[in-house]
BATIVEX-470292 format. One record per atom (N, C-alpha, C): residue in three letters; x negated, y negated, z negated; atom name. Coordinates in steps of 0.02 Angstrom, whole numbers, plus 50000, padded with zeros to 5 digits. Atoms other than C-alpha are relative to their C-alpha. Layout:
REM BATIVEX-470292
+---------+-------+-------+-------+-------+
: residuo :     X :     Y :     Z : atomo :
+---------+-------+-------+-------+-------+
:     ALA :     X :     Y :     Z :    CA :
...
+---------+-------+-------+-------+-------+
//
This chain:
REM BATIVEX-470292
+---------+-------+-------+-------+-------+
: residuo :     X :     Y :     Z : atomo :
+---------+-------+-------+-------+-------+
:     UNK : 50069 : 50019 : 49993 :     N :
:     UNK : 51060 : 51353 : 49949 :    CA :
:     UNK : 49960 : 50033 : 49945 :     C :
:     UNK : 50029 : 49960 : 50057 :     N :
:     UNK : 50935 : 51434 : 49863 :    CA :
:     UNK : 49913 : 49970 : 50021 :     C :
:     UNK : 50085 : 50031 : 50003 :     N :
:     UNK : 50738 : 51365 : 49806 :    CA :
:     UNK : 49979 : 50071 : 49940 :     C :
:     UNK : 50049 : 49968 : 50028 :     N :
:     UNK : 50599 : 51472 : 49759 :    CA :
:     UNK : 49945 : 49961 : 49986 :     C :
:     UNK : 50046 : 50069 : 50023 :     N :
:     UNK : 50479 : 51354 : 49668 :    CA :
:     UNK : 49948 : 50040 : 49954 :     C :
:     UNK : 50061 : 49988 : 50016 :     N :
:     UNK : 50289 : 51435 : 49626 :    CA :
:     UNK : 49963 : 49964 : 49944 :     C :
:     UNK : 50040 : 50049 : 50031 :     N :
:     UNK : 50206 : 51352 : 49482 :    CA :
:     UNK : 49920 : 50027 : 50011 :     C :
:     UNK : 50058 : 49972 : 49983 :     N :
:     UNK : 50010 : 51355 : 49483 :    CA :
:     UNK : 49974 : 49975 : 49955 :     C :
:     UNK : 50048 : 49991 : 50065 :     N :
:     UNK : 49877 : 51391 : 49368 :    CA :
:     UNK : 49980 : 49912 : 49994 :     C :
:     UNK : 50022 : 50067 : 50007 :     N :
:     UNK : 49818 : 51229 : 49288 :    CA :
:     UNK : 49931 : 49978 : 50031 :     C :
:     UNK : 50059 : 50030 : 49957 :     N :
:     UNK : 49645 : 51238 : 49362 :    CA :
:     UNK : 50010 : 50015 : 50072 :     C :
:     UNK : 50011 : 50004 : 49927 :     N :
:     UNK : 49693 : 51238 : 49525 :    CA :
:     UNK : 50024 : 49923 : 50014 :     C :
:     UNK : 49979 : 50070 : 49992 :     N :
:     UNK : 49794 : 51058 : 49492 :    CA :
:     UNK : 49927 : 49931 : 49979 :     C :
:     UNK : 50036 : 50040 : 50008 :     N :
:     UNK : 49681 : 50904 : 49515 :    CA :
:     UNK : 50039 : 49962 : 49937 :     C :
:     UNK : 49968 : 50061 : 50074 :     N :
:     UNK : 49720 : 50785 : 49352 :    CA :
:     UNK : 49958 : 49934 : 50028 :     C :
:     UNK : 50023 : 50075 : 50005 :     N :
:     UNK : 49692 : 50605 : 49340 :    CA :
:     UNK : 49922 : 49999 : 49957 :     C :
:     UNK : 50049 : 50012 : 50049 :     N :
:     UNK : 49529 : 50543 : 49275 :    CA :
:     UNK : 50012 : 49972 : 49918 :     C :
:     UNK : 49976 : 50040 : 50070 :     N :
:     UNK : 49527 : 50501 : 49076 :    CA :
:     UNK : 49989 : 49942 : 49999 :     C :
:     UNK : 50031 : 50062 : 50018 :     N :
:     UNK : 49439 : 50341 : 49089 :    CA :
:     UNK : 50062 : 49960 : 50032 :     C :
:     UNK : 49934 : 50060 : 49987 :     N :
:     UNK : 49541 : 50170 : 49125 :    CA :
:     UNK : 49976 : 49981 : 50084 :     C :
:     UNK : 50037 : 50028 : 49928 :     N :
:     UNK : 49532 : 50121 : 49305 :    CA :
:     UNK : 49996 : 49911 : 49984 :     C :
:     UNK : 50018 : 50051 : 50003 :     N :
:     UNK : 49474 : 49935 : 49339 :    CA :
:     UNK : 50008 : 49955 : 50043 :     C :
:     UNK : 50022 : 50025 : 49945 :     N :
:     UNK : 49500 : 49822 : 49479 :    CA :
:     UNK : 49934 : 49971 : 49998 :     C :
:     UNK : 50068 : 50049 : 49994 :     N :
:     UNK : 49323 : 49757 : 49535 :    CA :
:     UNK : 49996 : 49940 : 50020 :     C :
:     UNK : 50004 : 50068 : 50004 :     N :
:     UNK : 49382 : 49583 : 49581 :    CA :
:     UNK : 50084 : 50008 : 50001 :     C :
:     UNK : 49934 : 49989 : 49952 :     N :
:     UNK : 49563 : 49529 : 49632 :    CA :
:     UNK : 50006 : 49936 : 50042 :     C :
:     UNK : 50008 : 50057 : 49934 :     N :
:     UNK : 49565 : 49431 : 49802 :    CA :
:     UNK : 50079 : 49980 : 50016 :     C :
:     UNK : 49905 : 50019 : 49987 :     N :
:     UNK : 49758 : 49436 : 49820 :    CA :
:     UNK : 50047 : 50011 : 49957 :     C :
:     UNK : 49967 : 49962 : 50050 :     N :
:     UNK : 49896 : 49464 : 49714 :    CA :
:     UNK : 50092 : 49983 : 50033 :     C :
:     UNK : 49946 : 50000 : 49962 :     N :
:     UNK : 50073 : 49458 : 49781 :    CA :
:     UNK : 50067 : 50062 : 49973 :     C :
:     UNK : 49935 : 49952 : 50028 :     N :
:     UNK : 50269 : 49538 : 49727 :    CA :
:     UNK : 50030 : 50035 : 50060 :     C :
:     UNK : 49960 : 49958 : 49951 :     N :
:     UNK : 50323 : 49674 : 49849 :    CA :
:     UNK : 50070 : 50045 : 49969 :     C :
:     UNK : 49925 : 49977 : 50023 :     N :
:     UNK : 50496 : 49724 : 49853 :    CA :
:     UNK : 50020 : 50080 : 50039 :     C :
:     UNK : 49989 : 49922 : 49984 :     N :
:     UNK : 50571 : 49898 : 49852 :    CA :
:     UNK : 50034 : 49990 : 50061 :     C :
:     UNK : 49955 : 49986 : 49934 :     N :
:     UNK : 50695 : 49842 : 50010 :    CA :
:     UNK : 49934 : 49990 : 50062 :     C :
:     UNK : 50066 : 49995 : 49954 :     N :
:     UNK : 50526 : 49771 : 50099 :    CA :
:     UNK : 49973 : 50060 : 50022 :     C :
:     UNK : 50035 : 49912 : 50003 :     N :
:     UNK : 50429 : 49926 : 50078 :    CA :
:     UNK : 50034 : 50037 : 50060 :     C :
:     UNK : 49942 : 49958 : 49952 :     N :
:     UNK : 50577 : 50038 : 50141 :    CA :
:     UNK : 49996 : 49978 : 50067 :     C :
:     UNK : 50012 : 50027 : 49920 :     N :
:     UNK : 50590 : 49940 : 50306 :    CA :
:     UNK : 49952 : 50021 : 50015 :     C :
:     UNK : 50075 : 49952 : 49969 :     N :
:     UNK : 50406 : 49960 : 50344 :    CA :
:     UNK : 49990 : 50067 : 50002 :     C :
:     UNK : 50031 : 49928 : 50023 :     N :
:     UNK : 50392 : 50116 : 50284 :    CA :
:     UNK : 50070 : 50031 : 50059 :     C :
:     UNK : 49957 : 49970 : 49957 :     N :
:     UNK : 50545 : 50173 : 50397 :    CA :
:     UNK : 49972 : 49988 : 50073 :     C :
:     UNK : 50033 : 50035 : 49934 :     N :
:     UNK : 50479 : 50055 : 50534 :    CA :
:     UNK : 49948 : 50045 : 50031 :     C :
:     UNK : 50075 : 49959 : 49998 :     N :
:     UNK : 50311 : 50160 : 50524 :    CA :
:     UNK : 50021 : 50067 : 50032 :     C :
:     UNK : 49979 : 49934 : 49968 :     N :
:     UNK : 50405 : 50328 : 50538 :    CA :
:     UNK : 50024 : 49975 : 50070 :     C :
:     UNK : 49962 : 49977 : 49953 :     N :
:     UNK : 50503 : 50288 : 50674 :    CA :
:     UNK : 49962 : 49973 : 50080 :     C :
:     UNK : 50058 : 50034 : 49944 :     N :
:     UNK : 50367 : 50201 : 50785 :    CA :
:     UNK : 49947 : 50047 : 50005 :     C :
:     UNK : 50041 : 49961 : 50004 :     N :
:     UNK : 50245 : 50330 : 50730 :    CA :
:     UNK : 49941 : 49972 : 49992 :     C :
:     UNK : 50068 : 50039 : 50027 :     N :
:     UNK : 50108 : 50190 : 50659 :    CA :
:     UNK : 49985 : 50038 : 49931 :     C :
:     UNK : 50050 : 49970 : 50039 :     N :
:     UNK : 49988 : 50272 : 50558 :    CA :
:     UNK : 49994 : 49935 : 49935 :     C :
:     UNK : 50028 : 50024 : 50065 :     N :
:     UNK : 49966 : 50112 : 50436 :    CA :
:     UNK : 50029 : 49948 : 49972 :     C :
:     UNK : 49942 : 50044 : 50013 :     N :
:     UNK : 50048 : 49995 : 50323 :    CA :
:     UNK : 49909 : 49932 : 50002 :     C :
:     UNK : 50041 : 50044 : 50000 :     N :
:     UNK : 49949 : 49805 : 50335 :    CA :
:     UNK : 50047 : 49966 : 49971 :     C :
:     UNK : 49988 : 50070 : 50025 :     N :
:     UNK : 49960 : 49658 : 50216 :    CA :
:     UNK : 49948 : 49954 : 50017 :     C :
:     UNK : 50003 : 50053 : 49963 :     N :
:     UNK : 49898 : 49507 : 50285 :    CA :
:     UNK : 50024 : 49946 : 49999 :     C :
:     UNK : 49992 : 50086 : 50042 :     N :
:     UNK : 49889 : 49328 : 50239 :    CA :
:     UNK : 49965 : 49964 : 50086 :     C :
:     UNK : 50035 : 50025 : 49961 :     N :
:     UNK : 49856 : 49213 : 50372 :    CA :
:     UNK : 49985 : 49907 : 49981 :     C :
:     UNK : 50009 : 50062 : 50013 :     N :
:     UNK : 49836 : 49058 : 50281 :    CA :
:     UNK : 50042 : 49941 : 49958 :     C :
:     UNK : 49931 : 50024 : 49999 :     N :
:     UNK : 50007 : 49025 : 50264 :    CA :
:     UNK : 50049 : 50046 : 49949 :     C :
:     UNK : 49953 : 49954 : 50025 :     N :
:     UNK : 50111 : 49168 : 50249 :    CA :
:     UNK : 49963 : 50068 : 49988 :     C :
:     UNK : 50040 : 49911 : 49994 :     N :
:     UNK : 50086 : 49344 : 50197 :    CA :
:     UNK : 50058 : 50048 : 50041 :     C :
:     UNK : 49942 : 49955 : 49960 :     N :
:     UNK : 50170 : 49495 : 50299 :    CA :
:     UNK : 49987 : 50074 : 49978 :     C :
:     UNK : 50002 : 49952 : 50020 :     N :
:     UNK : 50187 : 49653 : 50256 :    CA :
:     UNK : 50018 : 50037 : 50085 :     C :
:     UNK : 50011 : 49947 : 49952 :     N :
:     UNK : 50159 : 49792 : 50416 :    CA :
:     UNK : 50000 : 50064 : 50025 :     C :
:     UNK : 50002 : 49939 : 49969 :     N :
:     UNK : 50185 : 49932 : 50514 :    CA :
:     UNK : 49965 : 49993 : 50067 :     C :
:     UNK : 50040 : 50022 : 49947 :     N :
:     UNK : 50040 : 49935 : 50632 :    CA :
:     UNK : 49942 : 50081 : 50017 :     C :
:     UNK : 50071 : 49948 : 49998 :     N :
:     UNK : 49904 : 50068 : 50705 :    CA :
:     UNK : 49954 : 49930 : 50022 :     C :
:     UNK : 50048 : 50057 : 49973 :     N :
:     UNK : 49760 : 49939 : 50711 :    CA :
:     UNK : 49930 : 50022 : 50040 :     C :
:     UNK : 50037 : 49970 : 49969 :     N :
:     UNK : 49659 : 50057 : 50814 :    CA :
:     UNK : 50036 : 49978 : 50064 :     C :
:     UNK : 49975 : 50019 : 49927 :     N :
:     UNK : 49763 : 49993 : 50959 :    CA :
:     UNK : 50061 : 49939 : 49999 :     C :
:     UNK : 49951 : 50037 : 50012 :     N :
:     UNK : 49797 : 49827 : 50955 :    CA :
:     UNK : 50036 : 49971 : 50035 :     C :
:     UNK : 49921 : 50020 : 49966 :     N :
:     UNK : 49926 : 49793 : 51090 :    CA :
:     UNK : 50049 : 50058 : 49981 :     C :
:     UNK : 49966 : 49941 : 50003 :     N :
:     UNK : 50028 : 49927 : 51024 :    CA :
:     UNK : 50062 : 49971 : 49954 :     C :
:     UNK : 49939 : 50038 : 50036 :     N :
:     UNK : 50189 : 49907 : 50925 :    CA :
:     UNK : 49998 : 49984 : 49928 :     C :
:     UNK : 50010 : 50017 : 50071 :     N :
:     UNK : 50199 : 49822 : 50767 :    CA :
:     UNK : 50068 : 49993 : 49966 :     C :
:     UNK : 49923 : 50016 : 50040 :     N :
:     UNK : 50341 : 49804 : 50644 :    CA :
:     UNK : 49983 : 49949 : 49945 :     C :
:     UNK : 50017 : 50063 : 50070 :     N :
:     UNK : 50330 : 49622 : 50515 :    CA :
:     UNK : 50056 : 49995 : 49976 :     C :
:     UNK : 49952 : 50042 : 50034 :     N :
:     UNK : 50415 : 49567 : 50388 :    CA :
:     UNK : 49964 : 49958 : 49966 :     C :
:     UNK : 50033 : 50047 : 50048 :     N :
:     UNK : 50365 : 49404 : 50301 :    CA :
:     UNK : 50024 : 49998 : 49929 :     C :
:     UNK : 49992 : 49985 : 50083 :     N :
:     UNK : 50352 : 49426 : 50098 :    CA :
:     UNK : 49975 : 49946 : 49965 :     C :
:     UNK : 50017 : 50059 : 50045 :     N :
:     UNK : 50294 : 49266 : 50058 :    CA :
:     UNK : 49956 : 49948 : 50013 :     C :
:     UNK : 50085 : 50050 : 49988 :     N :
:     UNK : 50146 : 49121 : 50042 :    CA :
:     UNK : 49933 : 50030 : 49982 :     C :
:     UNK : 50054 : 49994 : 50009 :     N :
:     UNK : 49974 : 49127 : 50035 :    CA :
:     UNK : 49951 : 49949 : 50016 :     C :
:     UNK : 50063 : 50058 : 49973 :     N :
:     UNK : 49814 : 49025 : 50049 :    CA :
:     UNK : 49947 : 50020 : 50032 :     C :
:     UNK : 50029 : 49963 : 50010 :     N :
:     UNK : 49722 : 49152 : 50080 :    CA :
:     UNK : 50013 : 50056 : 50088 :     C :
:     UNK : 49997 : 49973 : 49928 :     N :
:     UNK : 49652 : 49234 : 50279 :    CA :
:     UNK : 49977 : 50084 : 49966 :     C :
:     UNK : 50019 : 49934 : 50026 :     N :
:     UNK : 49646 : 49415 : 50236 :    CA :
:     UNK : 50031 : 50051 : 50058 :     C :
:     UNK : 49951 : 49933 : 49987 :     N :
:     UNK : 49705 : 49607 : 50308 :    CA :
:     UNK : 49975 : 50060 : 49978 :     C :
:     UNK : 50007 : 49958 : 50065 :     N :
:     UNK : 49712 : 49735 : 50177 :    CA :
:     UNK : 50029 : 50053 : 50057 :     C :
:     UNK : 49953 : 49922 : 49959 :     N :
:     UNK : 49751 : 49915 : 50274 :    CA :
:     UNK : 50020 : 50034 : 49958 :     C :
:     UNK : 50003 : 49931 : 50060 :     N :
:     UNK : 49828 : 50058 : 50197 :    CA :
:     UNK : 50000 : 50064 : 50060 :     C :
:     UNK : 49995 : 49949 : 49963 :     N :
:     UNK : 49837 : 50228 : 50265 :    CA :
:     UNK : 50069 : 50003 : 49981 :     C :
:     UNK : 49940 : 49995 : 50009 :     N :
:     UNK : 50026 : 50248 : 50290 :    CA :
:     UNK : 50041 : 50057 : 49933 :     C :
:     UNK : 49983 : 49954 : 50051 :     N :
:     UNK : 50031 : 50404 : 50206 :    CA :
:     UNK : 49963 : 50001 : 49934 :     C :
:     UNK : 50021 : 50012 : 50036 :     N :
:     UNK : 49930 : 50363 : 50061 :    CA :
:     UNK : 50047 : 49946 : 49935 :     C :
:     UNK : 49991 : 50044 : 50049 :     N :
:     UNK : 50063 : 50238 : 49977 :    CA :
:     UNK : 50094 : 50046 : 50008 :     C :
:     UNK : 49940 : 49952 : 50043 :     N :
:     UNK : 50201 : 50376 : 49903 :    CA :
:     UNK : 50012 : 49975 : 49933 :     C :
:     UNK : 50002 : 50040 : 50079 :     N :
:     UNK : 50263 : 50266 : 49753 :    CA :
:     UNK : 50086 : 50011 : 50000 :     C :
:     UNK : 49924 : 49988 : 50022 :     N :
:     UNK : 50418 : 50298 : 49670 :    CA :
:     UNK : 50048 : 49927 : 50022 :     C :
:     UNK : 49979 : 50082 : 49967 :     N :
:     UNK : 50561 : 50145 : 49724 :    CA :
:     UNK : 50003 : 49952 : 49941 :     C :
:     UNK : 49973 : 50049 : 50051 :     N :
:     UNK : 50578 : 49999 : 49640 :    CA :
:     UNK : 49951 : 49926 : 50034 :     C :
:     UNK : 50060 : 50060 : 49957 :     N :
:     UNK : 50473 : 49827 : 49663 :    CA :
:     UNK : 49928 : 49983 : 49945 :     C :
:     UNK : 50066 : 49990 : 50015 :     N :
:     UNK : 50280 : 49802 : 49625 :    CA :
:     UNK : 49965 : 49923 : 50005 :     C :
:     UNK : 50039 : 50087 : 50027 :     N :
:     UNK : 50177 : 49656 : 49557 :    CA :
:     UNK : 49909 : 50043 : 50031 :     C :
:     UNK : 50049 : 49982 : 49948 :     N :
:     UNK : 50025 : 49699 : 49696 :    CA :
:     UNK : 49925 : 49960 : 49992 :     C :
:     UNK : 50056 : 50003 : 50019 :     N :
:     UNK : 49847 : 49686 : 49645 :    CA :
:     UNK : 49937 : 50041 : 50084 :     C :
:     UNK : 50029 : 49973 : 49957 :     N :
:     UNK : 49716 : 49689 : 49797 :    CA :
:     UNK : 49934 : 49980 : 49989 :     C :
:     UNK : 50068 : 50019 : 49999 :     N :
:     UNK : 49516 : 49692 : 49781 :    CA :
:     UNK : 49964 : 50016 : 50047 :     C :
:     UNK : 50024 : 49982 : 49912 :     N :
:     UNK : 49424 : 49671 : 49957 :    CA :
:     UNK : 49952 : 50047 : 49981 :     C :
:     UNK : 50030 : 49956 : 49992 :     N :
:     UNK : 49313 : 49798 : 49894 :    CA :
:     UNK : 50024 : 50058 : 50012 :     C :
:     UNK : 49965 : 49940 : 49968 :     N :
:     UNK : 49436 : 49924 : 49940 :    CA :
:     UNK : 50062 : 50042 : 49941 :     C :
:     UNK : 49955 : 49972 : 50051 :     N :
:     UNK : 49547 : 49958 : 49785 :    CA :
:     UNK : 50058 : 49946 : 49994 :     C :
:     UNK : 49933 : 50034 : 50016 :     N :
:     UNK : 49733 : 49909 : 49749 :    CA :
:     UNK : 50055 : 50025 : 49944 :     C :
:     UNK : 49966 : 49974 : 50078 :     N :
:     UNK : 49832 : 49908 : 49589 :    CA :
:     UNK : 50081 : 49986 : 50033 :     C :
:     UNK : 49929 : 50029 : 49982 :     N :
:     UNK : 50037 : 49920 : 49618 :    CA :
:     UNK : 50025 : 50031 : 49945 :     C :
:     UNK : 50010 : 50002 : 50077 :     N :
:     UNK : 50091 : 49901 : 49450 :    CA :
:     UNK : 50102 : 49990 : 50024 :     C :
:     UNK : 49909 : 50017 : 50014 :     N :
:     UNK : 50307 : 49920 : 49445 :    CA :
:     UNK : 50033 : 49967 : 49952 :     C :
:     UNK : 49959 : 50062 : 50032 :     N :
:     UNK : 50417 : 49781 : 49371 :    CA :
:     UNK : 50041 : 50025 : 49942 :     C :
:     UNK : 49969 : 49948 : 50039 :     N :
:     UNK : 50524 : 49900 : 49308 :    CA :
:     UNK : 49997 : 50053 : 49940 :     C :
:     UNK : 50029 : 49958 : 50032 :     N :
:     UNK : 50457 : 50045 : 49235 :    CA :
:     UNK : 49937 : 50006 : 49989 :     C :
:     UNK : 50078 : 50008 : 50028 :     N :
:     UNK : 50287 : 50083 : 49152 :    CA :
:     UNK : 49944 : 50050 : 50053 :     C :
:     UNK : 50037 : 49952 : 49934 :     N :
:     UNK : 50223 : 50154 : 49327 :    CA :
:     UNK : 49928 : 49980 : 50023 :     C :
:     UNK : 50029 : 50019 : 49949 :     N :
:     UNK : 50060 : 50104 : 49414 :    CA :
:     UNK : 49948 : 50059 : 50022 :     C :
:     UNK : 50040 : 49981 : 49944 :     N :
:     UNK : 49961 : 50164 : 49562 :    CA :
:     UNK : 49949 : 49958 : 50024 :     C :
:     UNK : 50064 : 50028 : 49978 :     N :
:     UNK : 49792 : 50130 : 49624 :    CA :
:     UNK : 50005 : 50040 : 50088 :     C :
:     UNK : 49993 : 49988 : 49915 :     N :
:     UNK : 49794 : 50147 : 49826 :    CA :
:     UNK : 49914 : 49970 : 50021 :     C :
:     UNK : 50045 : 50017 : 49952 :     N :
:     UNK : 49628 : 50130 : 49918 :    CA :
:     UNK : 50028 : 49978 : 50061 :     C :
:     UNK : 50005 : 50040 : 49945 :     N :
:     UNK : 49610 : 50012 : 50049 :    CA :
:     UNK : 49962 : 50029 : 50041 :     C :
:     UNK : 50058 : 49997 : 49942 :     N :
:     UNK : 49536 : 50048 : 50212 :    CA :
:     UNK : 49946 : 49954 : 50021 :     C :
:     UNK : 50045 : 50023 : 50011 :     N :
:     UNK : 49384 : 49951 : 50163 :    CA :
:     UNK : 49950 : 49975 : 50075 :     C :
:     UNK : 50033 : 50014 : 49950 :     N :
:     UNK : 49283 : 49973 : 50320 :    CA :
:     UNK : 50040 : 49949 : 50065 :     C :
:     UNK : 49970 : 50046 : 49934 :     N :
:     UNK : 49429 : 49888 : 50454 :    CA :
:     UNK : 50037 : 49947 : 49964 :     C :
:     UNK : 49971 : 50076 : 50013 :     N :
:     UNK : 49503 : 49764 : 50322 :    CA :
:     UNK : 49955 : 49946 : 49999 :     C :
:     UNK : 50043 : 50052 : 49995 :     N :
:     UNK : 49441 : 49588 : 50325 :    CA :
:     UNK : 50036 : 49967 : 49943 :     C :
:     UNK : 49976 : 50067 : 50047 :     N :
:     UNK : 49432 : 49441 : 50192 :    CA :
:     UNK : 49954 : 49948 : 50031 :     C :
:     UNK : 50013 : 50084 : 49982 :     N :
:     UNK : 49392 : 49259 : 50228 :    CA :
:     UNK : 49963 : 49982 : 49938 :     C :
+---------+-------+-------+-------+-------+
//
């Protein structure tokens, strides 16, 4: 096997901003697990749903593999826990590339989400699909 691997000029790579990011409220907060994830996230490929959903209905929360542009269509759940809380947080499927492990999950209905790893000194900020999620 053989790789040919290109590096590229530094101004062509986007960088992180310097400043600190912030959540602007936090409406949910919830522990997702690296075997969770995986499921959905396999679930997603192999159904061909475009988006991952968390979702509280009062009760429980679920974690999703759903296109919510068509909603008799196939879904994939797993339940991750309690909640008090009527919510559905979207993601864009391909938008949540996080290294494995499990995540202490920060969501603000204004459309931003912190997934902060248990483990290692990792976190990610994921936009929400703001316009089709709902909060209560």
């Amino acid at each position: 096997k053989r790789t040919h691997y290109v590096y590229a000029s530094e101004e062509t790579v986007t960088k992180a901003p310097e400043k600190e990011i912030n959540l602007p409220s936090v409406d949910v907060t919830f522990t997702l697990t690296d075997e969770d994830l995986r499921n959905v996230e396999k679930d997603a490929a192999i159904l061909a749903l475009p988006e991952i959903v968390v979702t509280g209905d009062g009760k429980k929360l679920y974690l999703q593999a759903a296109d919510t542009k068509n909603p008799s269509g196939d879904v994939s759940s797993i339940e991750i826990g309690d909640t008090d809380k009527v919510f559905k947080a979207i993601f864009k499927a391909e938008n949540i590339k996080i290294i494995p492990g499990d995540y202490e999950v920060s969501i603000a209905k204004k459309g931003l989400a912190q997934f902060k790893n248990t483990s290692v000194d990792v976190t990610y900020y994921i936009a929400i699909e703001a316009a089709n999620s709902t909060f209560a």
